[in-house]
C-alpha positions in Angstrom: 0.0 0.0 0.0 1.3 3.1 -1.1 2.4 5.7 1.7 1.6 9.0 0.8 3.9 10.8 3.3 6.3 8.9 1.4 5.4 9.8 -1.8 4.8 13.2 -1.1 8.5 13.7 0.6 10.0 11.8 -2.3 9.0 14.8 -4.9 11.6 17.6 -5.4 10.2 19.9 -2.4 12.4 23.4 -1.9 13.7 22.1 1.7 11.6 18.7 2.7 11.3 18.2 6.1 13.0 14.9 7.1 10.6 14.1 9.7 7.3 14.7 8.1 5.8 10.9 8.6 6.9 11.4 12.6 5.0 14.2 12.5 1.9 13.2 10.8 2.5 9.6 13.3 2.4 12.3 16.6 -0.7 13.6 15.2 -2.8 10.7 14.7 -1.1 9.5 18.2 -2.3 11.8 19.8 -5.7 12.0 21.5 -6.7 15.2 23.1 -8.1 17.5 21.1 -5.6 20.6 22.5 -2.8 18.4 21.6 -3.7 17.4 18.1 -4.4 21.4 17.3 -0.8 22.1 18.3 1.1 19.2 16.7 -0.7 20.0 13.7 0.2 23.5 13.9 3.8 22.5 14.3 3.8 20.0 11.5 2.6 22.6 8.4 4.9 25.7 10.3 8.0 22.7 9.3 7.0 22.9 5.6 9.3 24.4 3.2 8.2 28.7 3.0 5.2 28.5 5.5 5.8 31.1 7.8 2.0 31.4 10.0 -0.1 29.0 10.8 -4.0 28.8 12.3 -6.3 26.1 13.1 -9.8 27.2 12.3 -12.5 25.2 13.8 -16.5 25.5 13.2 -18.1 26.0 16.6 -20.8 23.3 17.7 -23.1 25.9 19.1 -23.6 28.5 15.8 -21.2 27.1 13.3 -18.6 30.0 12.8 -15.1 29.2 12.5 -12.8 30.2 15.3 -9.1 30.5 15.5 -8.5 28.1 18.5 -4.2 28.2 17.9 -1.4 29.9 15.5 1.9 30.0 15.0 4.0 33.0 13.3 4.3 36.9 14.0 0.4 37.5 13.5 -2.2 37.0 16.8 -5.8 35.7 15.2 -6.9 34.8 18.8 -10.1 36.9 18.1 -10.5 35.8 14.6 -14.2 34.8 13.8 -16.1 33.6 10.4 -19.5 34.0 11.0 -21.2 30.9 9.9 -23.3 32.2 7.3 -20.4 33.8 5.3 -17.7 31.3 5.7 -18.8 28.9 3.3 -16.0 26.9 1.6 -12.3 27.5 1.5 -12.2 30.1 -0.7 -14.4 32.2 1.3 -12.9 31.6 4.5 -9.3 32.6 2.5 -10.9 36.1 1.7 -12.2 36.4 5.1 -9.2 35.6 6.4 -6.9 37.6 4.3 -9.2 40.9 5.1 -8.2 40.3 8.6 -4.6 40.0 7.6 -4.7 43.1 6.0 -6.4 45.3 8.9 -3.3 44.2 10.6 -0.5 45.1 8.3 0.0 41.8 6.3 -1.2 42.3 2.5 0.8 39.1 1.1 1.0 37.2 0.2 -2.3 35.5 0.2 -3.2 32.9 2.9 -4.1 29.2 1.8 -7.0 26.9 3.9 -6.8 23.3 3.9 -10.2 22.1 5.0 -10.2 19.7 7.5 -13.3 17.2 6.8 -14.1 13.6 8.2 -17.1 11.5 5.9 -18.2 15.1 4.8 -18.3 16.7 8.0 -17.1 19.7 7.5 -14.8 20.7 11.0 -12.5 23.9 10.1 -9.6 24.5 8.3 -5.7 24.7 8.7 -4.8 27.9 7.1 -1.2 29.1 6.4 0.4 32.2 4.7 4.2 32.7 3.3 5.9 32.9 0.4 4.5 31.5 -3.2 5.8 28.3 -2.8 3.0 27.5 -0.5 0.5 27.0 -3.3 3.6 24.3 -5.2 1.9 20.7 -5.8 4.4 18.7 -3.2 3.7 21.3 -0.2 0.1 21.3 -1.0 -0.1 17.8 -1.0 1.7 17.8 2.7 -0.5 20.1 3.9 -3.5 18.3 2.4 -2.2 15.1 4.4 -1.6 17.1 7.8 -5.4 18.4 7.2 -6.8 14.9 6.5 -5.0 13.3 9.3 -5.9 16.5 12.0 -9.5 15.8 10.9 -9.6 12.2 11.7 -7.7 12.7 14.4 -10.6 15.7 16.2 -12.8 13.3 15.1 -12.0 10.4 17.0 -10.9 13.1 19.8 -14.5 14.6 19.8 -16.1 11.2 19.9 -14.3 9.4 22.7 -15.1 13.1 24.5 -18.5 12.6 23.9 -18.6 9.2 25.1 -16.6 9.8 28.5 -19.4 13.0 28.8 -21.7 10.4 28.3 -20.3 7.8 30.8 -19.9 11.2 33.4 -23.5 11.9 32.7 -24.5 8.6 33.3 -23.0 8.0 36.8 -23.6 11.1 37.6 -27.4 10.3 36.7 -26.8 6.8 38.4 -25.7 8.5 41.8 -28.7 10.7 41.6 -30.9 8.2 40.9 -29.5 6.6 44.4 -29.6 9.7 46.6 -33.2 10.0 45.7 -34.3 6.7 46.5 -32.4 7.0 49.6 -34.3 10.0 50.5 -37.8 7.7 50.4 -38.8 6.6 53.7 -37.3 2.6 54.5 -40.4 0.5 54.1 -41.6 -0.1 58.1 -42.1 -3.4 59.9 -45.0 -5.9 59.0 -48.3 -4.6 59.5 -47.9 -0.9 58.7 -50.3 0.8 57.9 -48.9 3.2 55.6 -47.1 2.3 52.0 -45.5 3.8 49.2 -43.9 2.8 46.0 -41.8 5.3 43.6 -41.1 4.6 39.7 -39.1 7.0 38.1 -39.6 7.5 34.4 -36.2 7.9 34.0 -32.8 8.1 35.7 -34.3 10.4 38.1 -37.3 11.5 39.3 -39.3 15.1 39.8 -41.7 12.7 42.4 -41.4 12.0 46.2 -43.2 10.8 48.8 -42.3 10.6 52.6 -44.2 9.4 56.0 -42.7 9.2 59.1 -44.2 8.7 62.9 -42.1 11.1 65.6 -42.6 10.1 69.7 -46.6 10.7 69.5 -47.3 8.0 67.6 -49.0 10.4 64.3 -47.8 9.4 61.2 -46.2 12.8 59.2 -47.0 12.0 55.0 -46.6 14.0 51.9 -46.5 13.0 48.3 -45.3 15.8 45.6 -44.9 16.0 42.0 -42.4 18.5 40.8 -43.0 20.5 37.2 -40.9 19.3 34.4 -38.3 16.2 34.0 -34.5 15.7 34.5 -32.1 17.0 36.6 -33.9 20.8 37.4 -36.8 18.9 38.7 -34.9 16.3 40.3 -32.9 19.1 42.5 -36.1 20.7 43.3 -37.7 17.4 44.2 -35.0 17.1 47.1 -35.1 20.3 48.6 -39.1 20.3 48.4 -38.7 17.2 50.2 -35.9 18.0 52.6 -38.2 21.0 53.6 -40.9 18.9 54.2 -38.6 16.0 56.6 -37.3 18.9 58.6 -39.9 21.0 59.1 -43.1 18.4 59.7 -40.9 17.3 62.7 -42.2 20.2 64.6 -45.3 21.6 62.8 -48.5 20.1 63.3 -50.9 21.5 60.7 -50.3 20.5 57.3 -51.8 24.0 56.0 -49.5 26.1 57.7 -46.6 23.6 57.0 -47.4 23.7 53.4 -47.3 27.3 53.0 -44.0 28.0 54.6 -42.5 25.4 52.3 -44.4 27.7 49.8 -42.5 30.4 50.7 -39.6 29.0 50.7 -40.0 27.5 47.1 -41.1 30.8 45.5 -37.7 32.3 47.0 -35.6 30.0 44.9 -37.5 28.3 41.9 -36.8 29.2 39.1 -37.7 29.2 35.2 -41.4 29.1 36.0 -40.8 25.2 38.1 -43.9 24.9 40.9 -44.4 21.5 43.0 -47.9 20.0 43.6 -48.1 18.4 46.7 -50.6 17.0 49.4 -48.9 16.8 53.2 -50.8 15.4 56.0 -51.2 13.6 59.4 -52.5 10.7 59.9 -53.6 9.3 63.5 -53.6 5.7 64.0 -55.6 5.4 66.6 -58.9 6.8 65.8 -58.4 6.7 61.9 -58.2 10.1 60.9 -56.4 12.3 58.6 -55.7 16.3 58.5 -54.6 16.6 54.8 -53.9 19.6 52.8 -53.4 19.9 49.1 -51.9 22.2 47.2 -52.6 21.7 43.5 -52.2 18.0 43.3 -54.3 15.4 41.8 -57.7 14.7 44.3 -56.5 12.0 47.0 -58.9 9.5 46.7 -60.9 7.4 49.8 -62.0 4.3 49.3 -64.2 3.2 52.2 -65.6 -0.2 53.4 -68.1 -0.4 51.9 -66.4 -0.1 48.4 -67.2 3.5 47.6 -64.9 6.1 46.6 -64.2 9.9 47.7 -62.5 12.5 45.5 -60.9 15.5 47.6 -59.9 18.4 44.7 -57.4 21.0 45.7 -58.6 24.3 46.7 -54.9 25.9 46.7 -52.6 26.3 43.8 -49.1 24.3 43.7 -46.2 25.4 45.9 -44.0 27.8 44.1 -46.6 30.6 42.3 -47.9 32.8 45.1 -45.1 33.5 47.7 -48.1 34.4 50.7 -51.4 32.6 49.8 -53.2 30.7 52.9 -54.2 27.0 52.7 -56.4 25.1 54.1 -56.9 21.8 56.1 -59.7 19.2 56.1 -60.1 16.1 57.8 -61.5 12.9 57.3 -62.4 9.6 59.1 -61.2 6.7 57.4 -63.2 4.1 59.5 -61.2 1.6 58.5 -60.8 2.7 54.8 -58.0 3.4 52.4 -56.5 6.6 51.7 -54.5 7.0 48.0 -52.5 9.5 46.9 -50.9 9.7 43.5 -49.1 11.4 40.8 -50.9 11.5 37.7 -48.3 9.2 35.9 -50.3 6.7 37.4 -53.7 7.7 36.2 -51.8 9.1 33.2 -50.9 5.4 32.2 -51.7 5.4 28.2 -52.7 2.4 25.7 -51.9 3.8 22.5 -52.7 7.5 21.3 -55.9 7.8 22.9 -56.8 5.5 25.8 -55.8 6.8 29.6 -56.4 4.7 32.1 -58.0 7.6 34.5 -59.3 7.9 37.7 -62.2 5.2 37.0 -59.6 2.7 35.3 -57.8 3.2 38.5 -61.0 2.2 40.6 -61.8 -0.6 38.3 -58.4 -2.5 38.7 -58.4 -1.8 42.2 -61.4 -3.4 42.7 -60.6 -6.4 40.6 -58.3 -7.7 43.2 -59.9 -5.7 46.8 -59.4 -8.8 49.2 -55.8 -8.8 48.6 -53.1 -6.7 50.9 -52.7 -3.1 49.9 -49.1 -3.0 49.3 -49.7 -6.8 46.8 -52.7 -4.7 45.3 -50.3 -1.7 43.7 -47.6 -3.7 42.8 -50.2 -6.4 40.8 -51.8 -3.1 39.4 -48.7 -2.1 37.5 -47.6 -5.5 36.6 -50.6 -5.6 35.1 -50.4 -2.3 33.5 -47.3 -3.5 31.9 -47.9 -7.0 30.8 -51.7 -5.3 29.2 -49.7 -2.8 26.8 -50.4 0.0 28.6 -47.2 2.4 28.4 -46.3 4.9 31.1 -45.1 8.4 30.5 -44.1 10.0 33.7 -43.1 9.5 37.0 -45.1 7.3 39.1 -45.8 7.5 43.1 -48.6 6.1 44.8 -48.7 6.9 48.8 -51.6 4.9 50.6 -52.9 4.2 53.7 -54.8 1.0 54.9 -56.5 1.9 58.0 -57.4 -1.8 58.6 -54.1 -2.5 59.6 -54.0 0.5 62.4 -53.7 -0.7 65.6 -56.9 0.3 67.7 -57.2 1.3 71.5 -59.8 -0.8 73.7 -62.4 1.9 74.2 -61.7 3.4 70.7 -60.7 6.8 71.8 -60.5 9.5 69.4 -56.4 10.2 69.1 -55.8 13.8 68.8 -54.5 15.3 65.5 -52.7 18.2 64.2 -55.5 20.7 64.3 -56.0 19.5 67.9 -52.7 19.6 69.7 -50.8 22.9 68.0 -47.4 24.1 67.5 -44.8 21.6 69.2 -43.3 23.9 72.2 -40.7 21.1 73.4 -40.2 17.8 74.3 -39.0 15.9 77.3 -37.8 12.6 78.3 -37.1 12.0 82.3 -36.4 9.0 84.9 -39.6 7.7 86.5 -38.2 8.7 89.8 -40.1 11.7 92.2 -36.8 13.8 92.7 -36.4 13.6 88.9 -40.0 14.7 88.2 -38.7 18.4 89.6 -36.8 18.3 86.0 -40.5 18.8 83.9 -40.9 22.2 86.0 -39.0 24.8 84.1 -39.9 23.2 80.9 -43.6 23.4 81.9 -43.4 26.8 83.0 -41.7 28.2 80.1 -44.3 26.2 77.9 -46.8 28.1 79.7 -45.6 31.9 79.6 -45.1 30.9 75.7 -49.0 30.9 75.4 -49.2 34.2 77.3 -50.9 32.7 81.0 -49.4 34.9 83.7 -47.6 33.9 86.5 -50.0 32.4 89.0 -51.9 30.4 86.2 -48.2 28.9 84.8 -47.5 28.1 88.3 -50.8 26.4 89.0 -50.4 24.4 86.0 -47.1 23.3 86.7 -48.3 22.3 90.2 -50.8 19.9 88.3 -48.2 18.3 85.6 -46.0 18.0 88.6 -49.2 16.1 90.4 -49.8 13.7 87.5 -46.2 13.1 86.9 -45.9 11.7 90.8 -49.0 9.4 89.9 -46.7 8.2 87.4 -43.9 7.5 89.4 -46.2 6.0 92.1 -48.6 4.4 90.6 -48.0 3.5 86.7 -44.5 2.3 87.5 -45.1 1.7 91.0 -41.5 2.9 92.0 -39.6 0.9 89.1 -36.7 3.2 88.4 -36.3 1.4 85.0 -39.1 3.3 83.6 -39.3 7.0 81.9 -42.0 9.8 81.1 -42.4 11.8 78.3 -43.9 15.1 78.2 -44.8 17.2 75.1 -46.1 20.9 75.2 -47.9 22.3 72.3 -49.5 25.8 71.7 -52.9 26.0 70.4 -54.2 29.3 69.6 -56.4 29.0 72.2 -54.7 26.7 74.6 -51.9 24.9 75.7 -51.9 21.1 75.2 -49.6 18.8 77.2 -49.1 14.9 77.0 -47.8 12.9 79.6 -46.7 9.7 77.9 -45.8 6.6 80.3 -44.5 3.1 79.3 -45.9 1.7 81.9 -48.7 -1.3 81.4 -52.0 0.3 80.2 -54.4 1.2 82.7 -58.3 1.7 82.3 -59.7 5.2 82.5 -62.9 4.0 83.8 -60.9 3.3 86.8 -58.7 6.4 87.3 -61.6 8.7 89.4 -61.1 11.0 92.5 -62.6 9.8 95.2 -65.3 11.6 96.9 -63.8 14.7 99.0 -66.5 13.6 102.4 -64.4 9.8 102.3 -61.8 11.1 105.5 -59.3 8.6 103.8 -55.6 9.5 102.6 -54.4 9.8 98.9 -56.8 10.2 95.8 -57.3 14.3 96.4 -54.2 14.1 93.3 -57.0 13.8 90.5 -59.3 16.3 92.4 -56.5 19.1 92.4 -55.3 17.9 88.5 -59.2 18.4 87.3 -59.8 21.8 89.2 -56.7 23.7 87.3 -56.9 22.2 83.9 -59.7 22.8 81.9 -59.6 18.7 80.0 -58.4 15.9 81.6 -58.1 12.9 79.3 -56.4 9.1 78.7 -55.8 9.2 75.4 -55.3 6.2 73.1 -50.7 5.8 73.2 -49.2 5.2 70.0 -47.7 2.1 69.2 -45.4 0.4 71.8 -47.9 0.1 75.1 -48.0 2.4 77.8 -50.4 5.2 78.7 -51.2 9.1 77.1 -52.4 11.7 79.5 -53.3 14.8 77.8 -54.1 18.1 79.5 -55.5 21.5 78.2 -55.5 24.9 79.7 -57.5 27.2 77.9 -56.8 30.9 77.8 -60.4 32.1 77.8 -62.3 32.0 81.4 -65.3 29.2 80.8 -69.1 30.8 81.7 
């Protein structure tokens, strides 16, 4: 096979380079793009009679050719050939012999090589000197240093694109991992609350998150950020960070939602807004305190097979930086709760059939006396194997109020709306010098919810009271127990649990005694009902023991 560096060097040239092929060998050797632009720019300057050199390449963006490197007395750093003008290489000669001129260097006239791979066309290698340039033998190198440059960017560009590629790919990999690692770790058997993420792709713009803090009420959201990739990925996690850290200590999903709300609109950007639906769910007595802010209707499906929708009365997070929401609540009785993104309901069989709210019914139905969390992972197998095709990100959040736990005497369980803003929590030994430790707290709890001195101190004589019959009687003196307490702040009230892990105890049977029996102990309850305006055993949330709740009101009853 014939070696045209060979056969090129072998012609009468004015002064041949000897090392041409070793040159033309670095080139195609060399694989960074920087690299091959400057070994190619040494290669034609070693040509007999070249005396500049430039490596012209089209931008990706618009097209124009660019001076990216040069050799010689003239600077074309700035040199630029817009893309509609630079046409072939006579054209881009005239353009760039203008240029020359403006800078003091009328001749003689520069020379392009074009450098073009499987007519792609990439730049050109231009050179000016004296006449000799444009003789057969040193157009002939230069055509050779152009044709290997242009394989060689080529081949550059395309392993570039490919590590990009791989970069993008783990980097979409890890993303993919930090969001699933942000979903809430599926609790033990028997939960009553599920949820099941699909992204569409890589990552996802969904989330959902429940978690249960000391008193036993489940904390939920599910969200569905605007747009796909990474934008809405990023704004997925900080939506949902929001929500983790801030439902720890706020009660009422409506004010919880719009400070997250306000938080969003102060950052979003590029019109991105999150639809979302945040909640609390008690276990106890089955009911939920739900806001939603411009997501899809959560949907109840009671037990007697009928089904609820409950629109959105707010628009999505991220529009309106100070817009109010509000809360509802509902009794599940023993129901199921769904909540959903609408690439569930959005689930298409070819260009015109979506499965919808009442598809969603229907296949739910089709299989109601299995378990809730076998029911949605049958419903999108099925989805799948049917030829239905799926489109965007899919959550599904859903509770099974079956499977909550109930109290003996099916108390009520106290929700957001009812206990307030969390004012502080405590955790001290079951033992009656320790119980001195709940004072200050109490106290402080109290002056917060504007009660003036004599009333706090009253009211931390009584949580002092009912601690002792703690100590005394729940735990009978066993130092191995504890007591929790919990203040909240109620518009109207302060709210305080008194949480023992003692065994449970009946209410029925906790009663002052009558003040006329001359007998000792039992005033305790007396003195506990006469400062607090709502004595109450409460159902406790999972784990055993006992819930005292007590509420002060700030307005004087009739």
């Amino acid at each position: 096979m014939a070696d045209p560096v060979r056969d090129i060097t072998d012609e009468a040239l004015p002064d041949p380079p000897a090392d041409l092929a070793a040159m033309v060998r670095r080139i195609a050797a060399a694989a960074d793009p920087v690299a091959i632009v400057e070994r190619s720019l040494d290669a034609v300057t070693a040509l007999p009679d070249i005396d500049s050199a430039w490596m012209l390449l089209a931008d990706p963006p618009d097209g124009d050719l660019v001076c990216v490197g040069g050799r010689g007395p003239v600077d074309l750093s700035a040199f630029k050939v817009p893309a509609a003008t630079h046409g072939g290489a006579a054209a881009t000669e005239r353009a760039l012999a203008a240029s020359l001129a403006s800078r003091g260097l009328t001749a003689p006239s520069p020379t392009c090589a074009p450098l073009v791979v499987a007519d792609r066309h990439l730049g050109h290698i231009a050179v000016a000197g004296r006449p000799s340039v444009d003789a057969e033998p040193v157009r002939r190198c230069l055509d050779v240093i152009a044709t290997t440059t242009a394989l060689g960017l080529s081949h550059a560009r395309l392993a570039q694109t490919s590590a990009e590629q791989e970069r993008d790919r783990r980097d979409l990999a890890l993303a993919g991992e930090i969001q699933r690692s942000l979903l809430p770790k599926p609790d033990a058997a028997g939960s009553a609350v599920y949820g099941l993420n699909r992204p569409y792709r890589k990552v996802s713009g969904d989330f959902f998150d429940f978690f249960s803090p000391p008193d036993g009420l489940v904390r939920f959201a599910l969200g569905d950020v605007s747009g796909k990739g990474m934008n809405a990925a990023l704004l997925m996690a900080k939506t949902a960070s929001l929500f983790r850290c801030l439902g720890k200590t706020m009660n009422d999903p409506a004010d919880l939602l719009a400070l997250i709300n306000r938080e969003i609109c102060e950052t979003a950007s590029r019109g991105m807004f999150v639809t979302m639906v945040a909640g609390v769910y008690a276990p106890a007595s089955g009911r939920v305190r739900f806001a939603n802010a411009g997501h899809q209707p959560p949907l109840l499906r009671r037990t007697d097979r009928t089904y609820e929708e409950f629109p959105a009365d707010a628009p999505p997070l991220g529009i309106i930086p100070e817009i109010a929401f509000d809360a509802r609540t509902v009794d599940l009785d023993g129901g199921e709760f769904f909540i959903f993104t609408d690439g569930l309901t959005e689930y298409r069989h070819g260009d015109s059939d979506v499965l919808g709210v009442d598809g969603l019914i229907q296949m739910l139905e089709t299989m109601a006396d299995s378990p809730l969390e076998e029911r949605l992972h049958v419903l999108l197998a099925d989805l799948d194997r049917d030829g239905w095709e799926v489109r965007d990100d899919l959550t599904v959040l859903a509770i099974d109020d079956a499977k909550a736990s109930r109290s003996l005497d099916g108390g009520g369980g106290v929700i957001a709306a009812g206990q307030g803003e969390t004012l502080g929590f405590l955790t001290v030994p079951a033992l009656v010098d320790r119980v001195r430790l709940v004072r200050g707290a109490v106290e402080a709890a109290a002056r917060l919810c504007g009660f003036d001195v004599a009333t706090s101190a009253d009211i931390v004589l009584a949580v002092a009271e009912a601690c002792q019959n703690v100590v005394v009687h729940a735990y009978a003196d066993r130092a191995e127990g504890t007591i929790e307490l919990r203040t909240f702040r109620r518009p109207d009230a302060l709210v305080i649990h008194i949480r023992d892990f003692a065994p449970a105890v009946d209410p029925r049977t906790v009663r002052p005694r009558d003040l006329d029996d001359i007998i000792p102990g039992g005033l305790g309850t007396h003195f506990i009902r006469e400062i607090m305006d709502e004595v109450d055993f409460l159902p406790p949330p999972s784990g055993g023991g006992n819930l005292l709740q007590l509420i002060k009101t700030r307005v004087e009853r009739e």
